[in-house]
C-alpha positions in Angstrom: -6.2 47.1 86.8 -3.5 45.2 84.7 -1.8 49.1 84.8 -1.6 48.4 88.8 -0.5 45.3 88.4 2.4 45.8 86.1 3.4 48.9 88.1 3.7 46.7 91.3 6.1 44.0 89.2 8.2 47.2 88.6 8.1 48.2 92.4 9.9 44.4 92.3 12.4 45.1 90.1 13.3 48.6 92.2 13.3 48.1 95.6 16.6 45.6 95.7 18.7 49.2 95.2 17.5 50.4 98.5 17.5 46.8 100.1 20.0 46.3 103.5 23.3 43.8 103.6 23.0 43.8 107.4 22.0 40.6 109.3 18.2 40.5 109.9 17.7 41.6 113.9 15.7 38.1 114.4 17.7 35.9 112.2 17.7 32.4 113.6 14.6 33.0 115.9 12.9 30.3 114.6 12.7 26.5 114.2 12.3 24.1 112.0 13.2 26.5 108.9 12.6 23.6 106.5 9.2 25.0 106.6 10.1 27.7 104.4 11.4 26.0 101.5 8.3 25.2 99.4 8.4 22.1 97.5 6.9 22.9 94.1 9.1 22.3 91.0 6.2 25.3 89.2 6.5 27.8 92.0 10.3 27.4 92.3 11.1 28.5 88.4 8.6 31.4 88.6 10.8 33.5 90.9 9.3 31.5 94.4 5.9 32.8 93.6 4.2 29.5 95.7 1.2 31.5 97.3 -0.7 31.6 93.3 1.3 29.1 91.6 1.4 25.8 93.5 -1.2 23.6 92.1 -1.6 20.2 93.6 0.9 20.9 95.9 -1.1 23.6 97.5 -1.8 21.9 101.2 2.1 22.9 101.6 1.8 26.7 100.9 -1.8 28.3 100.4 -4.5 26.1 100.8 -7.2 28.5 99.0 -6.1 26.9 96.3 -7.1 23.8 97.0 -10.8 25.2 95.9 -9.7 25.7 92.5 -8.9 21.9 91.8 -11.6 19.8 89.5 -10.0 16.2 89.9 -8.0 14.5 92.6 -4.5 14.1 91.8 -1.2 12.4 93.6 1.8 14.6 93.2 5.4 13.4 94.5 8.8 15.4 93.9 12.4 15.7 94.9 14.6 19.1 95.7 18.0 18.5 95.9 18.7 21.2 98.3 22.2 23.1 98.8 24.9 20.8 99.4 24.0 17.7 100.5 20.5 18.4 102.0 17.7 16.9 100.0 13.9 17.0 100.1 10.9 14.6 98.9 7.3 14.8 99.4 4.4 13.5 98.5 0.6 14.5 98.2 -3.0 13.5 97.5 -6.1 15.9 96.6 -9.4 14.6 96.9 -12.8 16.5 97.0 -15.3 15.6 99.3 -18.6 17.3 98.5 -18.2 21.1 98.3 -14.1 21.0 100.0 -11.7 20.4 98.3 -9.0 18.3 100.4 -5.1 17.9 101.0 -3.3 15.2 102.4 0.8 15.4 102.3 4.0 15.1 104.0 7.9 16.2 103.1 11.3 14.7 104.8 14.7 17.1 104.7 17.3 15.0 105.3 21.0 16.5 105.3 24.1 14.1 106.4 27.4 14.1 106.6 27.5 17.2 109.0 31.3 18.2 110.5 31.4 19.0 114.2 33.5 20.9 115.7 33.6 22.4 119.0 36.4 24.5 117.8 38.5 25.7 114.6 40.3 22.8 113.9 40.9 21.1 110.4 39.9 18.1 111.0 36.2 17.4 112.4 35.4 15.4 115.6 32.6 13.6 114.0 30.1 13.6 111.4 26.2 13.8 111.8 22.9 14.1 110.3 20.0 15.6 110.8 16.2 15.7 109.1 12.8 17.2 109.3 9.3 15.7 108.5 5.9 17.2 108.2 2.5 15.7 107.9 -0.2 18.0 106.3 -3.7 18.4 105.9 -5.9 21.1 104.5 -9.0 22.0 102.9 -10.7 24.4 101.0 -14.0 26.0 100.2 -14.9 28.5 97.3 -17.9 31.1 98.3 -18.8 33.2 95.5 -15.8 35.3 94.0 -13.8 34.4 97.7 -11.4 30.8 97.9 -11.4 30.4 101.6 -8.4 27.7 103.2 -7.1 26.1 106.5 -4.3 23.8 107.2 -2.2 21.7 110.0 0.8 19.8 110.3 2.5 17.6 112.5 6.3 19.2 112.6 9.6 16.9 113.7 13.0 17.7 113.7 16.1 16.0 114.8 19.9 17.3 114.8 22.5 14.4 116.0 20.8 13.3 119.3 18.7 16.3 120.2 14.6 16.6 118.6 11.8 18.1 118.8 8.1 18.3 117.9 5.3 20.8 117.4 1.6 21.7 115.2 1.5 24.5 113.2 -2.0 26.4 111.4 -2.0 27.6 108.1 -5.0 30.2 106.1 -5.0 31.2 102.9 -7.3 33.3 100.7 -7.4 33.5 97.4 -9.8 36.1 95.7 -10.8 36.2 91.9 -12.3 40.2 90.9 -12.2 39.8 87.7 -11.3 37.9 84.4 -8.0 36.5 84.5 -7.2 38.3 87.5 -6.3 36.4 91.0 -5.0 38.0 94.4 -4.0 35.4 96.8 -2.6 35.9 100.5 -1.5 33.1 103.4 -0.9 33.3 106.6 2.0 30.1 107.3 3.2 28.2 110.8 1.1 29.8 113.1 1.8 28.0 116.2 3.5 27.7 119.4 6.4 27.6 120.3 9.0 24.2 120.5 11.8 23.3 123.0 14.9 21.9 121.8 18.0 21.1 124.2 15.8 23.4 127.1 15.8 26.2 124.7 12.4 27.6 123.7 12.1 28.6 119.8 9.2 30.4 118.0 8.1 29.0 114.9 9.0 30.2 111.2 5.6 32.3 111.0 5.1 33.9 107.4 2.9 35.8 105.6 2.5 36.1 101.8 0.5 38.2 99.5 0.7 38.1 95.6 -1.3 38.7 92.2 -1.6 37.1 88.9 -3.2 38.1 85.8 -3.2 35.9 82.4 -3.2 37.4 79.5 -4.5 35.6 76.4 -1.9 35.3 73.1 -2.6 34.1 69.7 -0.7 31.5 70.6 -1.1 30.3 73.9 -1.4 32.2 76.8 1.1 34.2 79.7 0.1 34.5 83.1 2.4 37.0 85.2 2.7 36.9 88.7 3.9 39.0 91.6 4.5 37.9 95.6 6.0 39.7 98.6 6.7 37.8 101.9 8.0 38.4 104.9 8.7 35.6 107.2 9.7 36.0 111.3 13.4 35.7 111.4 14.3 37.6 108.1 13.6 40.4 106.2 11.3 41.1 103.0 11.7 39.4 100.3 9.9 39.3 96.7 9.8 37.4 93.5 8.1 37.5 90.0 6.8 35.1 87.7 6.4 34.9 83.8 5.4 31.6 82.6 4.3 31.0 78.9 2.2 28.0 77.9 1.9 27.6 73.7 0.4 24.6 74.1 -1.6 22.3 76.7 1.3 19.9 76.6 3.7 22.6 77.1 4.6 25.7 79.6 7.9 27.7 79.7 9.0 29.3 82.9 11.2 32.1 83.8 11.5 34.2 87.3 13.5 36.4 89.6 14.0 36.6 93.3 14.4 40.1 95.1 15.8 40.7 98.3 17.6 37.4 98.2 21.2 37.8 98.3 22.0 34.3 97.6 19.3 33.7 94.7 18.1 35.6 91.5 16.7 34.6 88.6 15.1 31.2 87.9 13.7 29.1 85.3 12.0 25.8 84.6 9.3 24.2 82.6 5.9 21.7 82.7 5.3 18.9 80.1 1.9 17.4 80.1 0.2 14.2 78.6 -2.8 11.5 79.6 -3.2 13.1 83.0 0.4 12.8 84.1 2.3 16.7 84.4 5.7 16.8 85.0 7.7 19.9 86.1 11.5 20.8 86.4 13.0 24.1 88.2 16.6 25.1 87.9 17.8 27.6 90.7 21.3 28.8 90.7 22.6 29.9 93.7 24.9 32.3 94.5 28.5 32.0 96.7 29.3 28.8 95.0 27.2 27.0 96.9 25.8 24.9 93.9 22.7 24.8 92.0 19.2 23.5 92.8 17.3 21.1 90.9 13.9 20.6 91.4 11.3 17.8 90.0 7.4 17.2 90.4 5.3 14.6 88.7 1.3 14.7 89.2 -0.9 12.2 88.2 -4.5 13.2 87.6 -7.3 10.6 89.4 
């Protein structure tokens, strides 16, 4: 099994050679593409592998995972996003008997927009525009089997045009073995919105990935695999290694695949007295900056 496993990390590592330039045949299809950007510091440094390695911020991305939380816990963060876009959110696990609960919501907000209606070197104006999402999820766990739903309330507005919509997500998260954990999600199922007479379809994605820990004399590494393929772009893929020495303590490192404007990542957690704070750094490519990520959880 961890032979599979290691081999399909490889596959990772390969398939960029044979990977396409061209523009994706449904690029800009959808709305509301915030939707894609997960918010997790953790998943962000280990290569965007959010469908396994979200934690409490799992009623955003998969929420099988939900089942595998044993306390409540708040979790808030910020992403400053390419230029000046930014993103904060905030979320609350709970358990209520045998489900294990979600409650969230995120706000992208990106200002000081140019408009043109032509090449000119000067802009006619300046606007702004932001995107908000309210989410709740739960989760059950039935045997070896993690079994998740979610909705959210979507808005968007650009300048003076907005729009509105509900979205579904379903995750599964399935544990075979010892260390071993295969996850998959099914993200913004919906209908579709209208914005300025226009109909749009939603940013519908599915995810599949795999983890396996591996215990250490010192502390342990967990290595993780996803693929994803979202409705207006192409594959894409990313892998995880994150080593954690001690409790207090975990080291990150990833890679992206089939990302042109993003490779490798990296980041780390610090834990103490219930509070765990994490930190991903993301270059990105075409001088379009760097992206700095932070979460902070406190355990209820």
């Amino acid at each position: 099994m961890i032979k599979i496993f290691l081999a399909g990390l490889l596959i990772f590592a390969v398939f960029p050679v044979f990977s396409s330039d061209e523009v994706y045949r449904d690029a800009g299809a959808g709305a509301f593409s915030f939707l894609k950007i997960d918010p997790g510091a953790r998943a962000a440094a280990l290569g965007g592998t959010g469908v396994l390695n979200s934690g409490s911020l799992a009623g955003f991305t998969n929420p099988a995972l939900l089942a595998s939380i044993e306390t409540g816990a708040i979790a808030a963060g910020h992403n400053q996003w390419l230029g000046d876009a930014s993103q904060n959110y905030l979320a609350w696990n709970f358990i209520a008997g045998s489900v294990k609960c979600a409650l969230g919501g995120r706000f992208l907000h990106a200002g000081d927009l140019e408009m043109r209606n032509e090449a000119t070197s000067e802009p006619l104006d300046t606007f702004s525009a932001w995107d908000m999402s309210f989410h709740a999820a739960g989760a059950v766990r039935l045997g070896m089997f993690d079994l998740g739903l979610g909705i959210k309330i979507i808005r968007e507005k650009i300048w003076l045009e907005s729009s509105s919509g509900v979205a579904f997500d379903a995750g599964l998260v399935v544990h075979p073995m010892t260390n071993l954990d295969i996850a998959a999600a099914l993200q913004h199922i919906g209908p579709s919105v209208t914005m300025v007479d226009n109909d749009f379809r939603l940013p519908s994605t599915w995810r599949a990935g795999a983890r396996y820990t591996f215990g250490l004399p010192i502390g342990l590494l967990a290595l993780t695999g996803e693929v994803r393929k979202p409705l207006d772009n192409s594959f894409s893929a990313g892998s995880g290694l994150e080593y954690t020495p001690k409790r207090w303590l975990s080291l990150r490192f990833g890679m992206r695949f089939f990302d042109d404007s993003r490779d490798l990542t990296a980041g780390m957690g610090l834990s103490a007295g219930g509070w765990i704070l994490d930190y991903a750094f993301v270059p990105v490519n075409y001088a379009m900056g760097t992206v700095h990520r932070f979460s902070l959880q406190r355990s209820l």
